[in-house]
N, C-alpha and C positions, 0 to 999 in steps of 0.2 A: 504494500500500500504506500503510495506517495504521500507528502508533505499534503498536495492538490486535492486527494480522495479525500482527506481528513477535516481539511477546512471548508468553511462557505466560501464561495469564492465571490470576491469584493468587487464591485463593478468599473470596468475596464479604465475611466477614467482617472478614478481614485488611486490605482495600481502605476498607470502609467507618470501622472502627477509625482508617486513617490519615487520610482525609478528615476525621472527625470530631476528631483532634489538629491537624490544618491547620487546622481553623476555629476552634478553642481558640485555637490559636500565635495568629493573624490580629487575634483579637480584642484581646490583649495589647497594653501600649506599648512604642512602636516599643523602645526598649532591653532590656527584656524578649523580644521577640519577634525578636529579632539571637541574643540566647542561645538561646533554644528552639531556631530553625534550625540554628543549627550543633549542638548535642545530637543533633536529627532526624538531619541529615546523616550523623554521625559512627554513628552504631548504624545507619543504613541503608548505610553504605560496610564495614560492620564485618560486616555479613550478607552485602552481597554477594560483598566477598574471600573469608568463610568458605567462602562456595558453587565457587571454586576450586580447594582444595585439596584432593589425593587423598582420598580415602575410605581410613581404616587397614584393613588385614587381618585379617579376622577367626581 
């Protein structure tokens, strides 16, 4: 089973949007590009915990 099988797969823009900021970051120097990652990191851990928590009552 792949990575692909496992997850929902995210719509094509959203995907392509982060590849295209990975190859921005990438191109950066190296000190630079230490900060971007962890920026990345931090709003992509900050989405996923959001996706956690209950849904309020409407």
């Amino acid at each position: 089973m792949t990575m692909s099988d496992e997850t929902p797969r995210e719509p094509a823009s959203e995907a392509d949007a982060l590849l295209s900021r990975l190859r921005v970051i990438e191109d950066q120097p190296l000190e630079s590009r230490a900060a971007a990652f962890t920026q990345l990191h931090e709003q992509l851990q900050a989405r996923l915990e959001g996706g956690d928590s209950p849904a309020p009552h409407a």
